[in-house]
DSSP file (Angstrom, degrees, kcal/mol; ACC not computed):
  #  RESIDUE AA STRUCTURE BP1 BP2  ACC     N-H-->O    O-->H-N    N-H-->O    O-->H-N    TCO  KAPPA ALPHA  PHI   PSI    X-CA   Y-CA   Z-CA
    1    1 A X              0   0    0      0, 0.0     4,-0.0     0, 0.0     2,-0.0   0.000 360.0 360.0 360.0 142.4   93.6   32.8  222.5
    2    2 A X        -     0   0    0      1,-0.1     0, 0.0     2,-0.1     0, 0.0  -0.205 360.0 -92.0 -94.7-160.5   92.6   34.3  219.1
    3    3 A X  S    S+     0   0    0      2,-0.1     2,-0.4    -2,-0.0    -1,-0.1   0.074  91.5 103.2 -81.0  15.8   89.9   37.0  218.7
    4    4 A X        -     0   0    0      2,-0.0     2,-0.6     0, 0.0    -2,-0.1  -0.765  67.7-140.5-109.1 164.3   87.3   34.9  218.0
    5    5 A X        -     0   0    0     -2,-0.4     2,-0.3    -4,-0.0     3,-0.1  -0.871  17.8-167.0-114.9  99.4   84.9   34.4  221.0
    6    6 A X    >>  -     0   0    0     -2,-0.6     3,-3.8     1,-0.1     4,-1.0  -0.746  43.6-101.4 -92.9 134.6   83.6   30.5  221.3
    7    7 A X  G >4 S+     0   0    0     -2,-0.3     3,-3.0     1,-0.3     2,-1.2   0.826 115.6  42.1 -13.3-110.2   80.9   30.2  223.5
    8    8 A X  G 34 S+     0   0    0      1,-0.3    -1,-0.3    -3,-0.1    -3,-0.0   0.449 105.8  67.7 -28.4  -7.5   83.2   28.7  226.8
    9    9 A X  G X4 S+     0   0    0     -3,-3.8     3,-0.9    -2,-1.2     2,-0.3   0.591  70.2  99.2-102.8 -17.3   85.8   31.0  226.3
   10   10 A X  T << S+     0   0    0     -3,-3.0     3,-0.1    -4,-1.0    -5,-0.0  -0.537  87.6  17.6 -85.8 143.9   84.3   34.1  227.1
   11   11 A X  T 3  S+     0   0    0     -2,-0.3     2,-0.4     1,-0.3    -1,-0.3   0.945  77.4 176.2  37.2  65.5   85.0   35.3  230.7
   12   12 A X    <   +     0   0    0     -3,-0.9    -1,-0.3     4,-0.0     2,-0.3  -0.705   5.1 162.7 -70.6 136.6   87.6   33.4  231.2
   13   13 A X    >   -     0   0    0     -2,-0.4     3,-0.5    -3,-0.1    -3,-0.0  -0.997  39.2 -68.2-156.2 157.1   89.3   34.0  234.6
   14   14 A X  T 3  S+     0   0    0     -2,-0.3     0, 0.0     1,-0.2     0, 0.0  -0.225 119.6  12.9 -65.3 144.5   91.7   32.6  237.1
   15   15 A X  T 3> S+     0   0    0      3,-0.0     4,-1.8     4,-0.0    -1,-0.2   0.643  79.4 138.9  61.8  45.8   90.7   30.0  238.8
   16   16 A X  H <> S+     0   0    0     -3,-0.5     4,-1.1     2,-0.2     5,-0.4   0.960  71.8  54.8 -69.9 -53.6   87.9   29.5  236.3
   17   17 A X  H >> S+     0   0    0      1,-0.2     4,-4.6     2,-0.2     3,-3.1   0.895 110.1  59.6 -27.5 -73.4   88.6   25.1  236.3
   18   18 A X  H 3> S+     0   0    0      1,-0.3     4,-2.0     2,-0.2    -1,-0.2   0.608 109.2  27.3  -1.4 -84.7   88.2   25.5  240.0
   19   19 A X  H 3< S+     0   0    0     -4,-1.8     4,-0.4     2,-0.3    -1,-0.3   0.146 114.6  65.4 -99.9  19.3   85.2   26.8  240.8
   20   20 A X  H <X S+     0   0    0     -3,-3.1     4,-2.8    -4,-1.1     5,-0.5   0.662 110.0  43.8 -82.3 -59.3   83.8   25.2  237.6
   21   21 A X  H  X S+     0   0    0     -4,-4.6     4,-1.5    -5,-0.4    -2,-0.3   0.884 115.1  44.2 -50.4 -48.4   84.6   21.9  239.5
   22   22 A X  H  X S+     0   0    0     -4,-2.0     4,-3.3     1,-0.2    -1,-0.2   0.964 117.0  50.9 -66.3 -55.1   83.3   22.8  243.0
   23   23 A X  H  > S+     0   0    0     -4,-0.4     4,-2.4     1,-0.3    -1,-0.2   0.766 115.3  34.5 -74.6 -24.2   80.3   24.1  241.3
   24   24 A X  H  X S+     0   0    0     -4,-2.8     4,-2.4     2,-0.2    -1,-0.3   0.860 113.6  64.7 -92.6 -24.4   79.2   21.1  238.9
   25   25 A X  H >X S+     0   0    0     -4,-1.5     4,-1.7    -5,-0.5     3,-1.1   0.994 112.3  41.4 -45.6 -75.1   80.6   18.6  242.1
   26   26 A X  H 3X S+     0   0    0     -4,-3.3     4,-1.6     1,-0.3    -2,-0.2   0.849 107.8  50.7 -34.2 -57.2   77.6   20.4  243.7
   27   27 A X  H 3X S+     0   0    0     -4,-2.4     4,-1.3     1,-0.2    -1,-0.3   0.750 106.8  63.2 -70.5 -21.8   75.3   20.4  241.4
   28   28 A X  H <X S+     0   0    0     -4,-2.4     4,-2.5    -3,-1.1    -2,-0.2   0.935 102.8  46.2 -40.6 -63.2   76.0   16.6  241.1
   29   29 A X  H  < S+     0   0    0     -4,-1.7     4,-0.4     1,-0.2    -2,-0.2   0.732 104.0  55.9 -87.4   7.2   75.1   15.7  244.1
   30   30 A X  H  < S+     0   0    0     -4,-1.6     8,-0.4    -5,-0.3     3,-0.3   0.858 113.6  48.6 -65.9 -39.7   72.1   17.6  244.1
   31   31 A X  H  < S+     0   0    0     -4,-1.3    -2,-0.2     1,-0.2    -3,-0.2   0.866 116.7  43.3 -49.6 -60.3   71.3   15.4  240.7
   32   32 A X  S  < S+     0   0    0     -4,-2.5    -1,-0.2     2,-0.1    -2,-0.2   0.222  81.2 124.4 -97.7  -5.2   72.1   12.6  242.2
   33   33 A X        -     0   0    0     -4,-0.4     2,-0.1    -3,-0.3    -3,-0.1   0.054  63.0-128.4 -50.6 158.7   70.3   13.0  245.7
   34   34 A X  S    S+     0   0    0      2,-0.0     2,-0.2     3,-0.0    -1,-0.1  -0.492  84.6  66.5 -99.0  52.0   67.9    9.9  246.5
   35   35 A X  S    S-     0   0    0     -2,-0.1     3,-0.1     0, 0.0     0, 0.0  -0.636  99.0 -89.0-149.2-147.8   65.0   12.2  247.2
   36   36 A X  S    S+     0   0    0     -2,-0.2     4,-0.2     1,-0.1    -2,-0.0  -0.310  86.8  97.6-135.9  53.1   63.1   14.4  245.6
   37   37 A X     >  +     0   0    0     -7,-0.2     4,-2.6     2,-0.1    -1,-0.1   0.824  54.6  95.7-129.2 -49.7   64.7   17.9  245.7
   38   38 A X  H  > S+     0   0    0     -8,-0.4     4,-1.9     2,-0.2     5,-0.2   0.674  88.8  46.6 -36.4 -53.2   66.7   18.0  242.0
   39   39 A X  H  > S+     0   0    0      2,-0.2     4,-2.0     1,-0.2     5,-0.2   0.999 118.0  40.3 -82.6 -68.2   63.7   19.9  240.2
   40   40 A X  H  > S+     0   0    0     -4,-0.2     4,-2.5     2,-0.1     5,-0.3   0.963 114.9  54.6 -16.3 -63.8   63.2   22.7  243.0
   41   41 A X  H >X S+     0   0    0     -4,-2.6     4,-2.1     1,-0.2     3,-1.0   0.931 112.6  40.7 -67.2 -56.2   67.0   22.8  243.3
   42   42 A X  H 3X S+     0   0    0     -4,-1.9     4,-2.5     1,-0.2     5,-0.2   0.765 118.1  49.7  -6.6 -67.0   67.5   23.6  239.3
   43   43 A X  H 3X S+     0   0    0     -4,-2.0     4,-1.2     2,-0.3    -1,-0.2   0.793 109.0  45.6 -44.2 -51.0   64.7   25.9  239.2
   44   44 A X  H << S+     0   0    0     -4,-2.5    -2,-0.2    -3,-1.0     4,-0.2   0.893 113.9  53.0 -73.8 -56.0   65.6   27.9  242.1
   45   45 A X  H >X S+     0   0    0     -4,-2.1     4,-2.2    -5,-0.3     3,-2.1   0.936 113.2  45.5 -47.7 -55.6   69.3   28.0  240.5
   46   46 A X  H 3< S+     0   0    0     -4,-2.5    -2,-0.3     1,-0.3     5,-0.2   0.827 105.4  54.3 -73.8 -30.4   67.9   29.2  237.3
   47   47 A X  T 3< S+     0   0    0     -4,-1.2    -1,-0.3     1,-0.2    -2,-0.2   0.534 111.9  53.2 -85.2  -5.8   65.4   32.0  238.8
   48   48 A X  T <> S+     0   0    0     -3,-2.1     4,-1.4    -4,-0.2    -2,-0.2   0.725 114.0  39.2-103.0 -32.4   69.0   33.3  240.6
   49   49 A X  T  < S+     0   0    0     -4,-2.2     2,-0.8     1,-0.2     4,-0.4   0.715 118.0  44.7 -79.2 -93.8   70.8   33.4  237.2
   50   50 A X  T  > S+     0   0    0     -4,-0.2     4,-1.0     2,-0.2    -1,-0.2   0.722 117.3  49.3 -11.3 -36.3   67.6   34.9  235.2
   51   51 A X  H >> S+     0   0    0     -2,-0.8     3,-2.5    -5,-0.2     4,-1.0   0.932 110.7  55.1 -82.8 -80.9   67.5   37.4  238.8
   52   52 A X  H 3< S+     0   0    0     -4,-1.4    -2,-0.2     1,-0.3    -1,-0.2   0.444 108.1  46.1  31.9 -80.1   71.5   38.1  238.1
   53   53 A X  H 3> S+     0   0    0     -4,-0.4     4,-2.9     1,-0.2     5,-0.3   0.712 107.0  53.6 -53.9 -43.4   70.8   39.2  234.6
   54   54 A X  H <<>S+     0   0    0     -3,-2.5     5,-4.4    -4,-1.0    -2,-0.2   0.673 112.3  43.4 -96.8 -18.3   68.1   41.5  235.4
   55   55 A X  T  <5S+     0   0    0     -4,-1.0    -1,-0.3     3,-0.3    -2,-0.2   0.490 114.7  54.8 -69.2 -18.8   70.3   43.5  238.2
   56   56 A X  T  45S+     0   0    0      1,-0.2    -2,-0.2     3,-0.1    -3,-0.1   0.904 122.1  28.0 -84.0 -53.8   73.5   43.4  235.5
   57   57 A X  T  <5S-     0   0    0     -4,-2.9    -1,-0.2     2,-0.1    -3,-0.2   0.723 105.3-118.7 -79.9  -3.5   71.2   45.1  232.7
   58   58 A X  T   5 +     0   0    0     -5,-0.3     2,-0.4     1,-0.2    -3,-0.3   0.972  52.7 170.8  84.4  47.0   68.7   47.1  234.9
   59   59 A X      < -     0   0    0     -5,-4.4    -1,-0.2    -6,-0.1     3,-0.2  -0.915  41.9-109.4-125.0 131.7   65.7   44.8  233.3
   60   60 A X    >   -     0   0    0     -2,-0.4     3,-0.6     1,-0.1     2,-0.1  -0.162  49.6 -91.9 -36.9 138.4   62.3   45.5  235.2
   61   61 A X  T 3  S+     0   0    0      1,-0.2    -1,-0.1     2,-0.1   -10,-0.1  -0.334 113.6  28.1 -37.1 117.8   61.5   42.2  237.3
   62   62 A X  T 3  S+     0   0    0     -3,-0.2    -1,-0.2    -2,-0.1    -2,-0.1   0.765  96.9  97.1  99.1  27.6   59.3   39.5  235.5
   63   63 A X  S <  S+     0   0    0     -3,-0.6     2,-0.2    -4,-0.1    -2,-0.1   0.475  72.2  75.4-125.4   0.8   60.7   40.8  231.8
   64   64 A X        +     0   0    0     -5,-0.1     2,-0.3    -4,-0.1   -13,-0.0  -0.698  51.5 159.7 -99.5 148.9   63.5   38.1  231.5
   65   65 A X        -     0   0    0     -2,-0.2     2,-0.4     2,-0.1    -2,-0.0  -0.794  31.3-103.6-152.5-166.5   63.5   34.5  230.7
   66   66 A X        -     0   0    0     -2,-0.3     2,-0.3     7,-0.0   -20,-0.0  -0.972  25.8-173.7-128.1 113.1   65.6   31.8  229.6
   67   67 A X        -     0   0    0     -2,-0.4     6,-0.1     1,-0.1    -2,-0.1  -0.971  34.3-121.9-145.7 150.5   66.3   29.5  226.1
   68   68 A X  S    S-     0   0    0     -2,-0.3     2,-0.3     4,-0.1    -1,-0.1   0.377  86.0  -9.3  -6.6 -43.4   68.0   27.0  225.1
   69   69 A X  S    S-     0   0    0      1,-0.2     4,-0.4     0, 0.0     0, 0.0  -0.879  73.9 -93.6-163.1-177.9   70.0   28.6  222.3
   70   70 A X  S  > S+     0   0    0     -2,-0.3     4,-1.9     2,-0.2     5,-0.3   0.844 119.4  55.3 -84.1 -67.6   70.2   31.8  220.5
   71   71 A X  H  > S+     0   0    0      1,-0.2     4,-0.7     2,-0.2    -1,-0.1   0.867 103.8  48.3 -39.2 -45.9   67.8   30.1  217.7
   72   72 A X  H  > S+     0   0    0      1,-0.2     4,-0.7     2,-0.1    -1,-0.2   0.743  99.1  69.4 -85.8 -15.6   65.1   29.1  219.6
   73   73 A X  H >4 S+     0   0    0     -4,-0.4     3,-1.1     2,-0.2    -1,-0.2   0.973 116.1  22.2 -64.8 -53.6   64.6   32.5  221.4
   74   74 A X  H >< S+     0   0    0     -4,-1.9     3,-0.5     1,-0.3    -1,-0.2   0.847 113.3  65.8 -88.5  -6.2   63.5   34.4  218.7
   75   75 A X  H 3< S+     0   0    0     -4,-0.7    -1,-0.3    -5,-0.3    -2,-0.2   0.525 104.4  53.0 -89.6  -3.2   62.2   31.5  216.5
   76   76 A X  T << S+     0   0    0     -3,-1.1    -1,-0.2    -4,-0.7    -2,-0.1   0.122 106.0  57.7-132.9  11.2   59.2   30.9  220.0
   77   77 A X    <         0   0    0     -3,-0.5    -2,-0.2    -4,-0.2    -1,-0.2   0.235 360.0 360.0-103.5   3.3   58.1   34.9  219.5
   78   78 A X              0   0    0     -4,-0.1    -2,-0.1     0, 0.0    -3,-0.1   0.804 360.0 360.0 -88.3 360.0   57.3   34.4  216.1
């Protein structure tokens, strides 16, 4: 792998496929559920990565959020 760092490549680790597969297998049938649980379950998954972050960096609780892309994060404080 060369030194440049593409987006997917970074923390690469064994048995990365794996538990990329178990994890989007899951999240499939959560997608796919015939009920009405998909938008809870998403949410709830995103408020544990956003909670994640904010133990990794120290960052007070409620001072994190989420975007899309590197562009639109600073381009929706201006």
């Amino acid at each position: 792998m060369s030194g440049y760092f593409l987006y997917h490549s970074i923390g690469t680790f064994p048995g990365k496929a794996e538990r990329m597969t178990a994890a989007l297998s899951e999240f499939s049938g959560v997608w796919s559920a015939e009920d009405d649980g998909q938008w809870p379950a998403a949410l709830a998954a995103r408020q544990r990565f956003v909670e994640a972050w904010g133990r990794l960096i120290d960052a007070p609780q409620g001072t994190l959020t989420t975007a899309e892309n590197v562009t639109s994060a600073p381009y929706s404080l201006i």
